[in-house]
Backbone as CSV, one residue per row, in Angstrom:
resi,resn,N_x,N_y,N_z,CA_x,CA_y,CA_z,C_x,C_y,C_z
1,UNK,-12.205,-16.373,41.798,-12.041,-16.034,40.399,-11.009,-14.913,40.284
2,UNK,-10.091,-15.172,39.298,-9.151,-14.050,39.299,-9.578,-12.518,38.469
3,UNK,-9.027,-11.572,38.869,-9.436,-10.495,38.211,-8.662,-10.241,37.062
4,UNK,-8.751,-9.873,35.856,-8.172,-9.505,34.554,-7.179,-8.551,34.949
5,UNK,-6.145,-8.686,34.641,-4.996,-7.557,34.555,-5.574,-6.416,33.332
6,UNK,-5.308,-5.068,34.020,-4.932,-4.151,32.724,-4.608,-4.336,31.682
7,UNK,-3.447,-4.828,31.525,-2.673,-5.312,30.016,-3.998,-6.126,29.087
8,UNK,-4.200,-7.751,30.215,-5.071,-8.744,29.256,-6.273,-8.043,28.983
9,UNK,-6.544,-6.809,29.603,-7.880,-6.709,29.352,-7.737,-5.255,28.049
10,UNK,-6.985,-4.732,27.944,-6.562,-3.949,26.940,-6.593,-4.825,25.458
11,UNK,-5.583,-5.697,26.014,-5.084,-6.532,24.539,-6.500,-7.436,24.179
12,UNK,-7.557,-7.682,24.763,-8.600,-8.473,24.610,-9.548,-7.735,23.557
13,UNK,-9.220,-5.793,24.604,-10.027,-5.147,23.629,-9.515,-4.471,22.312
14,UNK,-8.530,-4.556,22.043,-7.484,-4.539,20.852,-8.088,-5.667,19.658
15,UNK,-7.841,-6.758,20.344,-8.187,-7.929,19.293,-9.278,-7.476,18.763
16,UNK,-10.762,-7.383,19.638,-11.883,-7.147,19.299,-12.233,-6.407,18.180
17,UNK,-11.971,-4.857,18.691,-11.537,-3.653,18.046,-11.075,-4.122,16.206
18,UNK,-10.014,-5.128,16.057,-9.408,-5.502,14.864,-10.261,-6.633,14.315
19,UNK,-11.215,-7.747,14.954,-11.672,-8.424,14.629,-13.064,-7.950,13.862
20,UNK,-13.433,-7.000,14.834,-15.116,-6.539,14.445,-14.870,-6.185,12.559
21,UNK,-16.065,-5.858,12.265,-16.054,-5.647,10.652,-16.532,-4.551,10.803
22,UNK,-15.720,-3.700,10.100,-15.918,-1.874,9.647,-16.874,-1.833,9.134
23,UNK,-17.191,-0.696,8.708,-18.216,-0.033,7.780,-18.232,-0.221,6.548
24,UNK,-18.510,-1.091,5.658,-18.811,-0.963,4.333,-18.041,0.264,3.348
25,UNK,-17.224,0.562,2.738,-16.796,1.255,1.861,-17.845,1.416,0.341
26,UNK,-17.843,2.754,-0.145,-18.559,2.212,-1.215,-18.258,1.146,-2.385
27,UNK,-19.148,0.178,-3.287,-18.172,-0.124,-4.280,-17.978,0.520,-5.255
28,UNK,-17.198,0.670,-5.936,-16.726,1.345,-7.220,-17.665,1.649,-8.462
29,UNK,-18.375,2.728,-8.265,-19.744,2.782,-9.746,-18.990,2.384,-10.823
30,UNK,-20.039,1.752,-11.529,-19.499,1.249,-13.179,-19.571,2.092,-13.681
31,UNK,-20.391,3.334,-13.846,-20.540,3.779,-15.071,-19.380,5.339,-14.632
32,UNK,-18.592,4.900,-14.251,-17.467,6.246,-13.692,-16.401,6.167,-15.036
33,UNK,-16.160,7.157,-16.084,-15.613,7.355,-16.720,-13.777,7.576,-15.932
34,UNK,-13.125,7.388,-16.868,-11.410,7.645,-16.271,-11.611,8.797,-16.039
35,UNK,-12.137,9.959,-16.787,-11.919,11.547,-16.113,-12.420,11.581,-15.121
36,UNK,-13.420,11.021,-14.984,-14.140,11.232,-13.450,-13.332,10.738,-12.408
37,UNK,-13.312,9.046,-12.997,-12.131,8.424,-11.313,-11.004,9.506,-11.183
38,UNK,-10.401,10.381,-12.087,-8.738,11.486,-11.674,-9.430,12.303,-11.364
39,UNK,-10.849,12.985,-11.516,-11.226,14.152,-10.616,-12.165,13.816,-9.587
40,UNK,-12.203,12.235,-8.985,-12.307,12.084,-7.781,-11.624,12.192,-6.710
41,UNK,-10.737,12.299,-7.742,-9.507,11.623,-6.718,-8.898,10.239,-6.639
42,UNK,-9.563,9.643,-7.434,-9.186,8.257,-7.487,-8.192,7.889,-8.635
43,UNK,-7.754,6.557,-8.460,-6.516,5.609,-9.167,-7.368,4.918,-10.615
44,UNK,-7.095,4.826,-11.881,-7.452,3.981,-12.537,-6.613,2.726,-13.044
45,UNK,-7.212,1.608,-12.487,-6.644,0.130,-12.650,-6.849,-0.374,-13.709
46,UNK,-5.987,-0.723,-14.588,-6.315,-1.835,-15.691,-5.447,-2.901,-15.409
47,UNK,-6.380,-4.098,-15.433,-6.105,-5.536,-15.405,-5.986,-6.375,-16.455
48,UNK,-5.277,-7.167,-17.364,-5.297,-8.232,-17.985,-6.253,-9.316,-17.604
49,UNK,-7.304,-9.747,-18.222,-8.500,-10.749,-17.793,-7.929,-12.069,-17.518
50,UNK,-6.488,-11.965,-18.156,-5.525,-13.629,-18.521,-6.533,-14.317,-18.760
51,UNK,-6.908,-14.078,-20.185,-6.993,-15.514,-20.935,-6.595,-15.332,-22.159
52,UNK,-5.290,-14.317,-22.127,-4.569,-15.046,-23.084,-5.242,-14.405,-24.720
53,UNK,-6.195,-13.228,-24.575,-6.906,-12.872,-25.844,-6.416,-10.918,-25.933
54,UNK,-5.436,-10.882,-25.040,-5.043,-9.446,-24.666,-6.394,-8.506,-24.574
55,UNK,-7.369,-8.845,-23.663,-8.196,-8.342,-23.154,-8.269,-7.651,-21.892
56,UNK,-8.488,-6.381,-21.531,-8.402,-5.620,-19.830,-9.314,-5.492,-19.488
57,UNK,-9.343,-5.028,-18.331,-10.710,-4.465,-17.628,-10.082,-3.109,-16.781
58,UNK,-10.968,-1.832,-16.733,-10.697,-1.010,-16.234,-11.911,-0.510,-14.832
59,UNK,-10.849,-0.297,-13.950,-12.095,0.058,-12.675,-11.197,1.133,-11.733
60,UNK,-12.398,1.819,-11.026,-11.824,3.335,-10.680,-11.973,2.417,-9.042
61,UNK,-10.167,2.634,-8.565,-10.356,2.888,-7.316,-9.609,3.953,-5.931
62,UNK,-10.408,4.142,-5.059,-10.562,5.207,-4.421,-11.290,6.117,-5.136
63,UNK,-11.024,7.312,-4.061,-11.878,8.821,-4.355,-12.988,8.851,-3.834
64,UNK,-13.615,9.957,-4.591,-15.074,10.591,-4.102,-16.030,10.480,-5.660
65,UNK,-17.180,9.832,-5.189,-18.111,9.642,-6.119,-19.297,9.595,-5.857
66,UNK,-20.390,10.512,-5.901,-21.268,10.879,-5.678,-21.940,10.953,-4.302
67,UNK,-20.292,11.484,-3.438,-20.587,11.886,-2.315,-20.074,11.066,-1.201
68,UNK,-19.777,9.606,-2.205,-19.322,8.505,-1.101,-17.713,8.172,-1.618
69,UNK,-16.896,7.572,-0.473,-16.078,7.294,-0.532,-15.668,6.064,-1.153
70,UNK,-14.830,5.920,-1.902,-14.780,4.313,-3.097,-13.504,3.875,-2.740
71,UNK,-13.502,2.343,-2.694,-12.522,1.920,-2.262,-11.809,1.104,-2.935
């Protein structure tokens, strides 16, 4: 049986490393006002719903919110 080279066995644990699934981020609380998402630290997104009735949706992302990190 051959032995793994350094390299393949690096790059094997590379893949892994990138494959595995991280830690959960928090999700984004609803009830986070826009002042709050800019003194989290966070971005506020508004989206067009597209359908066409010029309707948005607004959601805070990143920052710090009640201790956890939002993504």
């Amino acid at each position: 049986m051959h032995k793994l080279s350094y390299a393949l066995f690096a790059a094997l644990a590379a893949a892994g490393t990138l494959l595995a699934p991280g830690a959960a981020a928090a999700a984004a609380p609803s009830d986070v006002t826009a002042s709050q998402c800019i003194a989290g630290g966070g971005v506020i997104i508004i989206q067009d719903t597209g359908t066409g009735d010029h309707q948005f949706t607004m959601r805070c992302s990143g920052g710090l919110h009640d201790g956890e990190t939002v993504v």
